[in-house]
C-alpha positions in Angstrom: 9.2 7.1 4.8 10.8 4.0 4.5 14.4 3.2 3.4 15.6 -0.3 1.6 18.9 -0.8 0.8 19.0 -2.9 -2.4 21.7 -5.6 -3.0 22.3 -6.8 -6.7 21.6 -3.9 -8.7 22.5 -0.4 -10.0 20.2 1.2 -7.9 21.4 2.0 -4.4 18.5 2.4 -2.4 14.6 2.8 -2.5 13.4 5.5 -0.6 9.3 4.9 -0.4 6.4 5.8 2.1 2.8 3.8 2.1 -0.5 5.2 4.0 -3.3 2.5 4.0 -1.3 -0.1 2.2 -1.5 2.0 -0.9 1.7 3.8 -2.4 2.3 7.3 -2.0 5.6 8.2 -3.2 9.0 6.1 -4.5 12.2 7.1 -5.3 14.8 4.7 -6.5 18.7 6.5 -5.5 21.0 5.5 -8.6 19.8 3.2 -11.5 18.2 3.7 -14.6 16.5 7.5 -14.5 14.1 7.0 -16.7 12.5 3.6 -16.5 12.8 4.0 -12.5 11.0 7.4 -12.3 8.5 5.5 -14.8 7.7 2.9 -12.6 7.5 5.1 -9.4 5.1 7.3 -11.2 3.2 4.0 -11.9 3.2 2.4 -8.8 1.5 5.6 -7.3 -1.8 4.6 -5.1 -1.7 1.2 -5.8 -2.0 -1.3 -3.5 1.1 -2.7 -2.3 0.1 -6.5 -2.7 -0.7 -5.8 -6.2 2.7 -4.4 -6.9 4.5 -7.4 -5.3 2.6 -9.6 -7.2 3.6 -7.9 -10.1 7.2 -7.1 -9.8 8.6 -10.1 -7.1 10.4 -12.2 -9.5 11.4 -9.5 -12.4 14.8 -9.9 -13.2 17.4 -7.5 -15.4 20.0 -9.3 -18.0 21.3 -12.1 -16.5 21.1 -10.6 -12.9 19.3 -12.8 -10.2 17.1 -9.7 -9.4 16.0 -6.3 -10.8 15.2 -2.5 -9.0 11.3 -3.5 -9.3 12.6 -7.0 -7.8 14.1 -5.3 -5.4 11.2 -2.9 -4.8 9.2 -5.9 -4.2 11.5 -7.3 -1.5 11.2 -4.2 0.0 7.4 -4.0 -0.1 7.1 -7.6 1.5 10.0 -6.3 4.5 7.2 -3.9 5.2 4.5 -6.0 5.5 6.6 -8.9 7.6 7.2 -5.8 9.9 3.8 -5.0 10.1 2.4 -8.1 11.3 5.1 -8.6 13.9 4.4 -4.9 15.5 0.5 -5.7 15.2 
C-alpha cells in the first residue's frame, strides 16, 4: 500500500496499492464520497499509465488541481520511484 499526501484539495490523502502496474485498490481520505469512491471503483485493474494519462491535468473549479489530478501525481511518484530502485 502506498500513501500520497495531496496538496490543493479537499481530499487528504490517497491511500492506493498497484501489483503489475495495474491498480488494485484506492481510497481517497476526505473529499467528495461519491464521485471519489466512483472513480476508485473505476480505476480498478487498469493500467497505471493509462490512468495518468487520463486524469494528469484535471482540474476542479478554479483550483490548479483536482483529487484525480492529484491521483495522477501520485501515480507518476510511483513510477519515478520505481525506476530509481531498479
Amino acid at each position: 500500500m502506498y500513501v500520497f499526501k495531496t496538496t490543493g484539495v479537499c481530499a487528504k490523502e490517497i491511500v492506493f496499492d498497484v501489483k503489475e502496474n495495474k491498480i488494485q485498490d484506492v481510497n481517497f481520505k476526505g473529499g467528495c464520497p461519491g464521485n471519489l469512491l466512483g472513480i476508485s471503483q473505476l480505476v480498478k485493474g487498469m493500467d497505471i499509465d493509462h490512468v495518468i494519462e487520463r486524469f494528469e491535468g484535471t482540474l476542479c473549479g478554479n483550483k490548479q488541481t483536482s483529487c484525480p489530478d492529484q491521483f495522477a501525481k501520485a501515480l507518476k511518484k510511483l513510477k519515478e520511484k520505481s525506476v530509481e530502485s531498479a
